[in-house]
C-alpha positions in Angstrom: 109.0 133.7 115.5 109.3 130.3 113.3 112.2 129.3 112.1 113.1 126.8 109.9 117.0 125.2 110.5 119.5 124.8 107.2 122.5 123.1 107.4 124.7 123.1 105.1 126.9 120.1 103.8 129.4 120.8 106.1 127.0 120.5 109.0 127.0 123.8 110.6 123.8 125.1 111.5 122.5 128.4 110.1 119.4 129.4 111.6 117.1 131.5 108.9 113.9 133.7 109.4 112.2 132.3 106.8 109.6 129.7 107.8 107.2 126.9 105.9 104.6 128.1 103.4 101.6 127.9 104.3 101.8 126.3 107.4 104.7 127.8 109.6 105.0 125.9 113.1 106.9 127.2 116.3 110.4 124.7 116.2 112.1 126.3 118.9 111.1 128.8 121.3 113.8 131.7 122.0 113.7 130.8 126.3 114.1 127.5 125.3 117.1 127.9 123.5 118.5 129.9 125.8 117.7 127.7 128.4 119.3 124.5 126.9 121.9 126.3 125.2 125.1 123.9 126.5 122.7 120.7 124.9 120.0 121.3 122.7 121.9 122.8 120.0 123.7 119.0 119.4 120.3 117.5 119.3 119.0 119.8 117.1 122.5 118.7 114.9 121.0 115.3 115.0 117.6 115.8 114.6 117.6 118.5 111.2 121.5 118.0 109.9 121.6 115.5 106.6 125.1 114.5 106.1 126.7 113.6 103.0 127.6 110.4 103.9 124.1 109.2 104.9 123.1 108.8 101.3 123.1 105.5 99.9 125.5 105.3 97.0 124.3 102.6 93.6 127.7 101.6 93.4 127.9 97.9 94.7 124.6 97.7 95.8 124.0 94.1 94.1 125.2 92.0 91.5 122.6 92.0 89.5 123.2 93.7 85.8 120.4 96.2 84.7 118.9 93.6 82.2 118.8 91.2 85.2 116.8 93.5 87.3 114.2 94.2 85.1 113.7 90.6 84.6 113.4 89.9 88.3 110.5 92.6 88.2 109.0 92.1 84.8 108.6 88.4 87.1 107.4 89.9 90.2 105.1 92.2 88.6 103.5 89.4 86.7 103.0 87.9 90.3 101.6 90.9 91.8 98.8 90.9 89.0 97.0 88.0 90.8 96.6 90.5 94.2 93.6 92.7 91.9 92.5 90.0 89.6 91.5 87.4 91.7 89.2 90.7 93.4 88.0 91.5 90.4 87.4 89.2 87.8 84.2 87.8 90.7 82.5 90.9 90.4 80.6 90.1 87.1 79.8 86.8 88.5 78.0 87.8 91.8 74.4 88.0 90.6 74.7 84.3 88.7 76.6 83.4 91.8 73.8 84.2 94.2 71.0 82.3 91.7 73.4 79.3 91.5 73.8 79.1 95.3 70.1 80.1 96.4 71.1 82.8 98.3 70.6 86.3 98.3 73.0 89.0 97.6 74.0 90.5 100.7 74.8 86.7 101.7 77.3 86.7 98.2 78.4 90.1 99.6 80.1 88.5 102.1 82.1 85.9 100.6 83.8 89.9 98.7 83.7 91.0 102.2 85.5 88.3 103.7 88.4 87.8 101.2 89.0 91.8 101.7 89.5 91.3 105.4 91.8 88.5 104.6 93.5 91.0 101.6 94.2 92.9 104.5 95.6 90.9 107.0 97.8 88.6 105.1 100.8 90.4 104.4 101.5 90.9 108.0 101.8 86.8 107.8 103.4 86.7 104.6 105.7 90.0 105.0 106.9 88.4 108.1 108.1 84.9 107.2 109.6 86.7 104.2 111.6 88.8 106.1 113.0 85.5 108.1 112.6 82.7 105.1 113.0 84.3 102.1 111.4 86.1 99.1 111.6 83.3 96.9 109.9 80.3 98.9 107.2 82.5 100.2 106.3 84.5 96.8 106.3 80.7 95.5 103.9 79.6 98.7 101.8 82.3 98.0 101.0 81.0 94.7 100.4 77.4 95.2 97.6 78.5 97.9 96.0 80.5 95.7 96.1 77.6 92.6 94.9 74.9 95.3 92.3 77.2 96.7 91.1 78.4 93.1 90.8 74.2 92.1 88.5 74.1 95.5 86.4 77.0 94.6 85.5 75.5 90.5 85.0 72.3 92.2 82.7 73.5 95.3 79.1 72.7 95.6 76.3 74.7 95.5 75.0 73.4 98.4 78.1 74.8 100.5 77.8 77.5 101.1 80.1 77.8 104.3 83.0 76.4 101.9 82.6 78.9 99.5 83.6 81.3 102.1 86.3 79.6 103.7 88.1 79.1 99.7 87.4 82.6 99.0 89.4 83.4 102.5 92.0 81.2 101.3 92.1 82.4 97.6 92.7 86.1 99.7 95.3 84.7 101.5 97.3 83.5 98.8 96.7 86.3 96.7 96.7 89.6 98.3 100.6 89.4 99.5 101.8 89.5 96.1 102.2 93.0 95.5 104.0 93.8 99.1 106.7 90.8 98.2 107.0 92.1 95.1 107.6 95.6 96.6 110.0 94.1 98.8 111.7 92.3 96.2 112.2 95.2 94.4 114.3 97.0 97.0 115.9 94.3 97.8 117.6 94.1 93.9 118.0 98.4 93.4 119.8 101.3 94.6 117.2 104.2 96.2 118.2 106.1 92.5 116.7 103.5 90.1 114.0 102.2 92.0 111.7 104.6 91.0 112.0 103.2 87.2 111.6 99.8 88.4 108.0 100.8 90.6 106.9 102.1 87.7 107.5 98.9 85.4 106.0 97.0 88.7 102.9 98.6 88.6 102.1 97.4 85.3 101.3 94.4 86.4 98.6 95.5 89.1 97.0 97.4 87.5 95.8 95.3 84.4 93.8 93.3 87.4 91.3 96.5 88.0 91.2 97.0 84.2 90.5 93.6 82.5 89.3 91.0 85.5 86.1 91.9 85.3 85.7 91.9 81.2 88.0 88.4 81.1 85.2 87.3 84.2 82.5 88.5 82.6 83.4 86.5 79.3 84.0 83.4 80.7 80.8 83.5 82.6 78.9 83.7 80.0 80.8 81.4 77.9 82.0 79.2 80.3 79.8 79.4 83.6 81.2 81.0 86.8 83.8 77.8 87.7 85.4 78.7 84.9 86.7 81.6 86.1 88.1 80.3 88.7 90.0 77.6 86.9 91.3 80.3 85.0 93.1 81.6 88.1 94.3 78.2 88.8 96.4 77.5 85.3 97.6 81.1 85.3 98.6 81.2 89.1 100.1 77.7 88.7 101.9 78.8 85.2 103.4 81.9 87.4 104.5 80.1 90.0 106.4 77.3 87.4 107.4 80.3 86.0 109.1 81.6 89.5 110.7 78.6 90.2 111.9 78.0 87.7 113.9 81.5 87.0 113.5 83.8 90.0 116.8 84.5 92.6 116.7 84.9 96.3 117.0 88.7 96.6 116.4 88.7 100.2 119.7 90.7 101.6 120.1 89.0 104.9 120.1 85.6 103.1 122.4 86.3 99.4 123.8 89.5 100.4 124.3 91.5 97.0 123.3 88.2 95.7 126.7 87.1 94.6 126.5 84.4 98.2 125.0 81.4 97.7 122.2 79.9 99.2 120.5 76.6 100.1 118.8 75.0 96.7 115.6 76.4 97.5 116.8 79.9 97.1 118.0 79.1 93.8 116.3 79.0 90.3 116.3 75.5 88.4 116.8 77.2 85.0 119.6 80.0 86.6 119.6 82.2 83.5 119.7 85.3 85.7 123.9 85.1 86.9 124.5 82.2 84.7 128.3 83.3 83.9 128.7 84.4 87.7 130.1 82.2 89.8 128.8 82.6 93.7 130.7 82.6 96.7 130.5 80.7 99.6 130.5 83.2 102.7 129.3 83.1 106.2 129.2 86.9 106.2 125.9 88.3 105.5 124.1 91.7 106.0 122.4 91.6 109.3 118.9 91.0 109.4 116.6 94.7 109.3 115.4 95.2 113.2 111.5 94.8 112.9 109.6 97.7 114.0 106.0 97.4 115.4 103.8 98.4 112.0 100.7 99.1 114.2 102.5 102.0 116.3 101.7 103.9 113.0 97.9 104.0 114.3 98.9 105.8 117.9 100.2 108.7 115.6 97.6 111.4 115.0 98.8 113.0 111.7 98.8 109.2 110.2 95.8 108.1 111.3 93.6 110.8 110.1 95.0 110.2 106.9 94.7 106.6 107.6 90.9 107.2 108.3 90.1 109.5 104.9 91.7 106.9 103.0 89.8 104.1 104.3 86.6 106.0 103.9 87.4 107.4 100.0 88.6 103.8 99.2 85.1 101.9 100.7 82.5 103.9 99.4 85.2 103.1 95.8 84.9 99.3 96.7 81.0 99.9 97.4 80.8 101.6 94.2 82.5 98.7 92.3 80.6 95.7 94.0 77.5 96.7 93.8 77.8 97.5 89.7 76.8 94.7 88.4 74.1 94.0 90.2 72.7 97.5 89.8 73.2 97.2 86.1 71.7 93.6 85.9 68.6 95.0 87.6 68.0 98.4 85.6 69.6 97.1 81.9 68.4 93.6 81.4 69.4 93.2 78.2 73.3 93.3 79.3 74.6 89.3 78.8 77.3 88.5 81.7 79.6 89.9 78.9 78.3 92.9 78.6 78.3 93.6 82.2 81.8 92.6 82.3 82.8 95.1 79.7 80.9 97.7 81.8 83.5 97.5 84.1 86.3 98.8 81.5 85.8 102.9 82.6 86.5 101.6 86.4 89.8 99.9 85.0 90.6 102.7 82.8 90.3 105.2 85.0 92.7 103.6 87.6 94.9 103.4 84.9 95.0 106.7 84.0 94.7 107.9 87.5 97.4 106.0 88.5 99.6 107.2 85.6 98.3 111.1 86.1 98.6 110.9 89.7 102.4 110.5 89.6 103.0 114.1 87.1 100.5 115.4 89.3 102.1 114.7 92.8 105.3 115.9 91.6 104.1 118.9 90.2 102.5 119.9 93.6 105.5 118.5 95.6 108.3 120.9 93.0 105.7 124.2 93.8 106.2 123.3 97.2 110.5 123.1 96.8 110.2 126.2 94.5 108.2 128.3 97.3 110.7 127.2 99.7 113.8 127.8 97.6 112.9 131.3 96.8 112.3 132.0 100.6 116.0 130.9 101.5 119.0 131.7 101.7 121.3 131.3 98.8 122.6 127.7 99.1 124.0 125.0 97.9 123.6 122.4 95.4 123.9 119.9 97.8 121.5 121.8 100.4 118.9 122.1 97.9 119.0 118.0 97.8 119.1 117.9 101.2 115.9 120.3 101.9 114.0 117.3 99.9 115.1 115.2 102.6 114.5 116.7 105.7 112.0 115.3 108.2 110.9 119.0 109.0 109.6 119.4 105.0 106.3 120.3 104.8 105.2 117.2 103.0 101.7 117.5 103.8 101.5 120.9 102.2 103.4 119.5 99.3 100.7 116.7 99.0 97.3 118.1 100.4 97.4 121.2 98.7 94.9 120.6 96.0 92.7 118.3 97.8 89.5 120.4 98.1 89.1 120.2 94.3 90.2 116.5 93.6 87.5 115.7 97.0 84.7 117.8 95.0 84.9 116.4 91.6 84.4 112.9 93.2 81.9 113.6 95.4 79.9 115.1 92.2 80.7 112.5 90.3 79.9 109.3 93.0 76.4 111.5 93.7 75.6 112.5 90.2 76.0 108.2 89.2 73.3 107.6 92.3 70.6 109.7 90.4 71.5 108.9 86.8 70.7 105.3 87.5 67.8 106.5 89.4 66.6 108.3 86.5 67.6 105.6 84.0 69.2 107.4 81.8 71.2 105.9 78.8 74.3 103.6 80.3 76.6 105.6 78.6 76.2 108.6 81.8 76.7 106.5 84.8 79.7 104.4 83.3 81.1 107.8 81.9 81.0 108.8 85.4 82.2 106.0 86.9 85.2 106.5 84.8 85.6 110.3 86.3 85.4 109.0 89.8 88.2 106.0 89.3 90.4 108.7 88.1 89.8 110.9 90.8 89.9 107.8 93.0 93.6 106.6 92.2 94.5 110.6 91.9 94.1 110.7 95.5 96.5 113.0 97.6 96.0 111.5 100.7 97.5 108.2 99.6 100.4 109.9 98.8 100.9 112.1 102.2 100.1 108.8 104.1 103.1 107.3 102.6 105.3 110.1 102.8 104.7 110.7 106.4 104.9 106.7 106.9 108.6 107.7 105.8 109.4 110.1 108.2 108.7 107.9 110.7 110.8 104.9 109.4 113.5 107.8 109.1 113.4 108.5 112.2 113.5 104.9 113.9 116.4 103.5 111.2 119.4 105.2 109.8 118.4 105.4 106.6 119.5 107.1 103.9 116.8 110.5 103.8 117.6 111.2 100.3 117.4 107.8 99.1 114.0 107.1 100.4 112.4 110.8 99.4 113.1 109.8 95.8 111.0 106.3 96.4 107.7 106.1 95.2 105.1 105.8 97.5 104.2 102.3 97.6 108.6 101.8 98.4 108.9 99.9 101.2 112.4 101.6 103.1 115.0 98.8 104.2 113.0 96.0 101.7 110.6 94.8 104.1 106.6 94.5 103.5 105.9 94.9 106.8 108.0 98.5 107.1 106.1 99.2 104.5 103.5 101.6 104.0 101.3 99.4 102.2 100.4 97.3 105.0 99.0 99.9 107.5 97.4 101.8 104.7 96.0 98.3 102.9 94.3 96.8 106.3 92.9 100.1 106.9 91.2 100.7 103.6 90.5 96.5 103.3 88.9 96.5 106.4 86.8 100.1 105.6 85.8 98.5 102.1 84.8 95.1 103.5 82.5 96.6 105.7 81.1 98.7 102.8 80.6 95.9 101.0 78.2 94.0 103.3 76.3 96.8 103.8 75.7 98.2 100.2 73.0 96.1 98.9 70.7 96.8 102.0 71.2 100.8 101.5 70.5 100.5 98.1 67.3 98.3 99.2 66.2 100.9 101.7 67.2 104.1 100.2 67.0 103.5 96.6 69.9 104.5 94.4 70.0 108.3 94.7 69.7 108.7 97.6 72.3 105.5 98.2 74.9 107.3 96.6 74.5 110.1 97.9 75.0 109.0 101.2 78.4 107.6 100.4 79.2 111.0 98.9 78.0 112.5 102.1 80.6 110.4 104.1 83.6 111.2 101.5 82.6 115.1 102.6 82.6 114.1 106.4 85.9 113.3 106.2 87.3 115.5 104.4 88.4 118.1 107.5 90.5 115.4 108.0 93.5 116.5 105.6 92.6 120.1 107.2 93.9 118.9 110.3 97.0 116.7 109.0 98.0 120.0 106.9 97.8 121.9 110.1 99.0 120.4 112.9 100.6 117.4 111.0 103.7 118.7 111.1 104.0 119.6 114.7 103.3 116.2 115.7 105.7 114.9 113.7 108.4 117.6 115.2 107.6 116.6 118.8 107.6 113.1 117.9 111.1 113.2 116.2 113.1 115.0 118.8 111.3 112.9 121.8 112.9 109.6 119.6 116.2 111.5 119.2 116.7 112.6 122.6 115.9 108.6 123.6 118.8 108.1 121.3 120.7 110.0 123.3 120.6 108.6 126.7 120.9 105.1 125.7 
């Protein structure tokens, strides 16, 4: 019969009858026990008991005061806002684009297609000589390639085409690694208790990209012309990265420690109001440098991948959905101006926005049912089990997460088809753009994001001692151990980059042969294809990940 395994704080284990809602899996068969009696039962110590001492404490984690801390973010999240603008605030421009350039819009297609890939791939560079260099010098090198790469593209000629691609590579590679520094600044600076509050003031930032590029794009191209725009991102890239010189820290553990060590001068700020009446220390010892471990074994795990895969897919036919907009608009509403087109792009922005905010109350609500089920099954425990239960690799997270997927996944897909055949029927703008807004919602609402992350976790758990309390209580984009690469972000960001990019190339010739109707509902079709994905991660998720983590702990063992 399935059992799920308590222990208590003292870490003695109590087995119980009482098993997972919904989604009970076999943990230990009864001739197996018996058969390994003399061992198993001390890996099965290892492998389910949380002790006490495991959980990361606030108390000397840094230096930093509280109103220091939420100046190092309020400064990294103004850096991370670049990562979605410099996206966005093209789209408006892509039809005036294509006439300036002579070429058609699949061939302008690309040059969105092309920075994607690169908004992909760059925060493994970037991540990685951040982990070794510094947060600082790279978050700062970051931002001078996208100035310099922004002053190439309002100077390119129309003639050059090719070079318009290689900037907008560039621009992507300067860009896109600002939110997954800023992530890892962030737990670099705060204990796993208050990093939640400082995500939250971090994602401010990112998300004003999705909400106002395209309007502040659309405006200047109009105004302006389309190089405009781009010199735009220069001074305000440039401005930021004055800015970070000028006042950001090294937070980067291995190199400052709690930040009270100090560093070469290019780990320090040239105005230092952040520790300005603490003196630094000069020490040799230094936290060790976090082992690295391989991001791409994520993809040879089944229950990620899937989830990998449905992401990807719901976040390209988003991005296909986005980039073709003002094209379609251009074509069926002539009388939009370039600002009017950019303003059409507000209900995409505000529905991130409010997704993003509703998808947090919503998540946890799903994720307390889920504790609440289980707590009533149990044994009377406690306090400090009860925390512990939130902890536990064999939680059934993907329950917790998945659960109300089927509705979330039918709304959009109503919504993505219903936008097809209103701008086939050319109805009034307000219906498609009313819709769009319903689907962004639904879009950034997404479970799967969530369970992705969550499971990305266990894994990370199970490779590092970390603590499992401590990085429960992060939010999902919380990179464990302050690295971008060990975060989830990467995996999940190339996957749905790479997805979108190819969605992007490809959406103007669908909409050519199959007209808009039937266009979108194609792209609705695939969201429904899909879909059995999370079926599959719900139900036989969690068995992988139980084989997986005792195979790793029993490796512990013999070495």
């Amino acid at each position: 019969m399935p059992r799920y395994i308590w222990l208590s704080s003292g870490e003695t284990a109590v087995h119980s009858p009482h098993t997972f809602p919904p989604m009970s899996f076999q943990l230990e068969e009864a001739g197996d026990c018996e058969q390994s009696a003399g061992h198993q039962p001390q890996i099965t110590e290892m492998v389910v008991g949380i002790s006490k001492h495991n959980v990361a404490t606030d108390e000397q984690y840094n230096v930093f005061t509280h109103r220091e801390k939420l100046l190092i973010v309020r400064i990294a999240s103004l850096a991370a806002l670049f990562s979605p603008l410099t996206a966005n605030i093209y789209f408006p421009a892509i039809p005036v684009i294509s006439r300036e350039f002579h070429k058609s819009v699949e061939l302008i297609n690309l040059t969105v297609t092309m920075y994607m890939i690169l908004q992909g791939l760059s925060p493994m560079v970037w991540g990685t000589l951040s982990d070794r260099l510094g947060r600082r010098p790279i978050m700062f090198a970051c931002l001078t390639t996208l100035s310099l790469s922004c002053v190439g593209l309002a100077l390119v000629p129309t003639s050059a085409y090719w070079l318009l691609m290689v900037l907008r590579c560039l621009q992507a590679a300067g860009s896109a690694s600002t939110f997954a520094l800023g992530a890892g600044i962030i737990a670099d600076i705060s204990a796993p208790a208050e990093r939640g509050g400082f995500f939250g003031i971090f994602g401010l930032g990112p998300l004003v990209g999705p909400a106002f590029g395209p309007v502040i794009g659309g405006a200047l191209d109009q105004g302006l012309g389309w190089r405009a725009i781009f010199w735009f991102l220069c001074i305000c890239s440039a401005i930021c990265g004055l800015g970070l010189f000028l006042f950001l820290p090294e937070t980067l553990r291995a190199i400052v420690g709690d930040g009270s060590i100090s560093a070469g001068w290019i780990y320090m700020p040239s105005i230092p109001i952040i520790g300005r009446h603490r003196k630094m220390k000069e020490s040799n010892e230094r936290p060790p440098r976090k082992s690295f471990t391989n991001p791409l074994l994520m993809f040879a795990y089944p229950d990620v991948f899937v989830l990998l895969l449905f992401n990807g897919t719901y976040y390209a036919v988003m991005y296909g959905v986005t980039a073709s907009s003002s094209v379609v608009f251009e074509n069926l509403y002539p009388y939009l101006t370039q600002t009017d087109l950019g303003l059409c792009f507000l209900p995409i922005g505000g529905g991130m926005v409010l997704g993003t905010w509703a998808s947090g109350r919503f998540l946890d609500a799903c994720y307390q049912k889920t504790m609440d089920d289980l707590i009533l099954q149990a044994p009377a425990q406690s306090v400090e089990d009860v925390d512990a239960l939130q902890g536990d690799p064999l939680f059934p997270i993907e329950t917790a997460r998945l659960q109300a997927f089927p509705y979330i996944i039918s709304v959009y897909v109503v919504c993505v088809i219903g936008y097809g055949w209103s701008l086939h029927w050319r109805v009034t703008i307000a219906v498609p753009l009313i819709l769009q807004f319903i689907s962004k919602l639904f879009t950034f609402t997404a479970p799967g994001d969530a369970a992705c992350m969550d499971s990305h976790r266990l894994f990370l758990r199970s490779r590092q001692a970390s603590s499992i309390t401590a990085c429960v209580r992060t939010p999902p984009m919380s990179p464990p151990h302050g690295s971008p690469l060990n975060s989830p972000f990467w995996q999940n960001n190339i996957v749905r980059c790479t997805m979108g990019a190819g969605m992007v190339s490809i959406m103007n010739p669908i909409l050519v042969a199959l007209g808009n109707g039937w266009a979108y509902t194609l792209l609705g079709g695939l969201c429904v294809l899909v879909s059995p994905f999370l079926y599959i991660d719900v139900r036989w998720g969690p068995m992988w990940r139980e084989r997986r983590r005792i195979k790793e702990q029993q490796e512990t063992l013999r070495r």
